[in-house]
N, C-alpha and C positions, 0 to 999 in steps of 0.2 A: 547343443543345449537349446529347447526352445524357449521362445521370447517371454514367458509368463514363470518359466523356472528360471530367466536371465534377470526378469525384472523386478522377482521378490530377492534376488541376490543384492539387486540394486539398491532395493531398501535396505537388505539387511545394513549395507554400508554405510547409507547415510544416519541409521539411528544405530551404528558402533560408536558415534559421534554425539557429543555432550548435545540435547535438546530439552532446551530451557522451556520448552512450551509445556513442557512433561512435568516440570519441576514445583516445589512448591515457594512461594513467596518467598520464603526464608531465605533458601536456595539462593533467588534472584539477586537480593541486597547481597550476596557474596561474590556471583555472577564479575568478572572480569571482561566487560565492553569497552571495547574500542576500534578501530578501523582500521588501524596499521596492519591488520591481517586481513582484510578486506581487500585494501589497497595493494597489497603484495602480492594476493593472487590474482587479481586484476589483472597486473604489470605482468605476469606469470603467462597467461592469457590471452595480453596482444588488446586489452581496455576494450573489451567488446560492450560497455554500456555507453561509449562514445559512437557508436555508427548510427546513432537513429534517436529522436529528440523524442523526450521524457515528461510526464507528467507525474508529481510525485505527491501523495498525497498522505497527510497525518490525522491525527485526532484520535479522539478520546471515540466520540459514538458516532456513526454512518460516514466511516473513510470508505469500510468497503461496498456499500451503495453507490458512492459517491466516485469511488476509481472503476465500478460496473455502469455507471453511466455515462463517464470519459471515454472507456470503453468502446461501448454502445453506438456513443455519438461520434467518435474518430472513425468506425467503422463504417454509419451513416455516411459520412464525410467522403469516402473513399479510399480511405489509407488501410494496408494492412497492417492490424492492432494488434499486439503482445500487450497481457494485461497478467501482471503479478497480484498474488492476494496470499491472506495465511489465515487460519487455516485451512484445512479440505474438511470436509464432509463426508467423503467415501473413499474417493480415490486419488491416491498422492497428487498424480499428474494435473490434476485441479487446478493448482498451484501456480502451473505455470500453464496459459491459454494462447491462443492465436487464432483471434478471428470469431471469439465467441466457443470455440470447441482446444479441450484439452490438449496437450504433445500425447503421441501414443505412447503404449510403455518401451515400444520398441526405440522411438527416438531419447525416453528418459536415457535406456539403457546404452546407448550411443554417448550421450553425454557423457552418463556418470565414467564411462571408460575414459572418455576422453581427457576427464578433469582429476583422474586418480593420480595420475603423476605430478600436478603440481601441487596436489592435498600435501602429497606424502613430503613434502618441503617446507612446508609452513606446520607450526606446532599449536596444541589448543584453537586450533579452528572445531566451528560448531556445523550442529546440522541445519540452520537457518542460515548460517552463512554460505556453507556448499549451497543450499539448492537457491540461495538468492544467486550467487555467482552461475548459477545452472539457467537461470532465468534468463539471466545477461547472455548465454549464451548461446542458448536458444534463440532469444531473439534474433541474433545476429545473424546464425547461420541459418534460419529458416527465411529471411528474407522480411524482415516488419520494418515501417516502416515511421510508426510513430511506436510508443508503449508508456504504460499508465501502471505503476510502483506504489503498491500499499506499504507504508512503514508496517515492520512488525509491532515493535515494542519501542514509543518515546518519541526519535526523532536522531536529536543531536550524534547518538553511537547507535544507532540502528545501522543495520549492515547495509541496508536500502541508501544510507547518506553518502554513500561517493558521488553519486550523479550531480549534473551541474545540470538541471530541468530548464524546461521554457515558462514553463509556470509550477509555482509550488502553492498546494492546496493546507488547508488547517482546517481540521469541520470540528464539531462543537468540543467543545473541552469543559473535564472534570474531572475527579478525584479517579485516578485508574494506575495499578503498580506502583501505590505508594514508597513501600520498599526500594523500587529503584528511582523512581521518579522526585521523590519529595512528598513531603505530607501536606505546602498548601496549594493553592492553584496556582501562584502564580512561580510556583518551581516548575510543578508541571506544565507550565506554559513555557517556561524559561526549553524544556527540555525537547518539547515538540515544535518549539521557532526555531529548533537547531537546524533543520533543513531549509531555511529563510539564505537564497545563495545571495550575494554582493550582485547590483541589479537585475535581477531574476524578478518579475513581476510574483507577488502573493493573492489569495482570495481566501477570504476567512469565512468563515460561518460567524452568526450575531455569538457574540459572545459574553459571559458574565466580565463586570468593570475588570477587574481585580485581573482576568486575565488578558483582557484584551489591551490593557496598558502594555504589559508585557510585548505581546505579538506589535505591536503600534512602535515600542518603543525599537525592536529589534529590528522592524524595518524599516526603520529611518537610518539606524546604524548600518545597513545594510546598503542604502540607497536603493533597495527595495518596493516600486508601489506597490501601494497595499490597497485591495478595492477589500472592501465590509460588505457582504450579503443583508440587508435592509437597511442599509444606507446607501451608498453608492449603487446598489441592484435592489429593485424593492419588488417583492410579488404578493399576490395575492388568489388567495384559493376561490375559486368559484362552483368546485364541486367535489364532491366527495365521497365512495363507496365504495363497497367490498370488492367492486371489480377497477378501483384506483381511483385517481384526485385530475383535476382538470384546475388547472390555474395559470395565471398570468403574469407574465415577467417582464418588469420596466427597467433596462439599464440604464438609469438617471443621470449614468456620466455621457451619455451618447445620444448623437438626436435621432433617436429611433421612438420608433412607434412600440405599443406595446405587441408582444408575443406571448401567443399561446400555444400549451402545452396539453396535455394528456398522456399519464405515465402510471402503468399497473402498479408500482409500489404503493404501499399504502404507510402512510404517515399519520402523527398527531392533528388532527383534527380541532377546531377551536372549538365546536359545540360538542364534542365528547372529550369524555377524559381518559376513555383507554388508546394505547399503545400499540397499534398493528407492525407487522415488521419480519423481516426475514431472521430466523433463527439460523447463526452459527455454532454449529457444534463444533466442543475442543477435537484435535485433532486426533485420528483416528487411524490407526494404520490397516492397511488394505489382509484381505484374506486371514494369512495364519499371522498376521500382524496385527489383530484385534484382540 
């Protein structure tokens, strides 16, 4: 068989399987999350999200900006990077990256063989949960050596939450999956401080009161530091246009000097009032899967 009639097989398999990204709201408040099936197939698997240290990151708007530029910057750094995200845009394998470029479908297809017999053991497993565990391992046997985890959906019963990170991220938070989340912020913050591990340093984005009590309050319980992005890190833009933003970053808990940046994203701007930004499209399946 060859690799592109093996690899839409592959999908076929993973969307034979309950996919909540497909579903409507309603759906989701019925939705049955939890990690005991996570965890199972984990154990199933030999914990391959334990061989290589973790950056995990939540929120409501720019987690996956934000786990593309953990990314970016572990890679800068040296290390070979696995970077998880959800949705794709084109092509499933998106999903799961190493190094800045996608696994090819030949290694999806390598996986998903590999992971079919401990599927077939565990019952009501979804298709975000397969390919998060697909993720984990990947990573493992390609060889990475740091990786950067976007929650899908919340935090607390996100299938991303078995990892015990070296730092766990929270960027700005707001009204998102009410239905499963709660209806006011500070549920939904209750829900996205669930990845907040028992000393695991946190970094939040500025956040509205209401929730950031929450995130504040859970990392104390935690004995979690908690560093605040304009408090504890304060920046300041100095430039700004269509071909990106140039500004400067004061870590005010360190005695450093300031740093500057220049990064093609483009952001809110304080003299305009529109929005630039990368569009993610809902997920889309590949070829005769559209």
């Amino acid at each position: 068989m060859d690799t592109e009639t093996s690899y839409n097989k592959a999908l076929d398999y993973l969307y034979s399987f309950v996919d909540y990204s497909l579903k409507h709201s309603s759906e989701l408040a019925k939705a049955d999350f939890n990690l005991d099936r996570m965890f199972a197939l984990m154990e199933f698997l030999g914990n391959p999200q334990n061989k290589y240290p973790i950056i995990h990151v939540a929120g409501t708007k720019g987690k996956g900006s934000v786990s593309a530029l953990c990314a970016s910057a572990l890679k800068v750094a040296g290390y070979q990077v696995g970077l998880y995200t959800s949705p794709h845009l084109l092509d499933y394998c998106e999903r799961i990256q190493i190094n800045g470029a996608p696994i090819s479908h030949e290694q999806l297809v390598e996986l998903v063989e590999e992971i079919q017999p401990y599927v077939a053991k565990i019952e009501k497993l979804t298709t975000f949960e397969i390919t998060t565990a697909l993720a984990f391992m990947a990573f493992a046997k390609y060889g990475v050596s740091a990786a950067v985890f976007e929650v899908g959906l919340g935090g607390r019963l996100d299938a991303t939450n078995i990892v015990t990170p070296k730092v766990s991220v929270i960027t700005s938070l707001s009204y998102d999956h009410m239905a499963v989340l709660g209806n006011t912020l500070a549920l939904i913050a209750g829900e996205k401080a669930g990845i907040i591990k028992p000393g695991v340093p946190v970094v939040s984005s500025p956040q509205k009161d209401e929730a950031f009590e929450v995130l504040e309050r859970v990392a104390k319980e935690k004995g979690a530091a908690l560093t605040l992005v304009g408090k504890d890190v304060t920046f300041e833009l100095v430039e700004s246009s269509l071909d990106g933003q140039k500004f400067n970053l004061q870590p005010s808990t360190f005695n450093l000097h300031p740093l500057s940046f220049i990064i093609p994203l483009l952001g809110l701007s304080p003299d305009r009032k529109c929005r630039h930004g990368l569009y993610r499209a809902q997920s889309q399946r590949d070829s005769h899967h559209r």
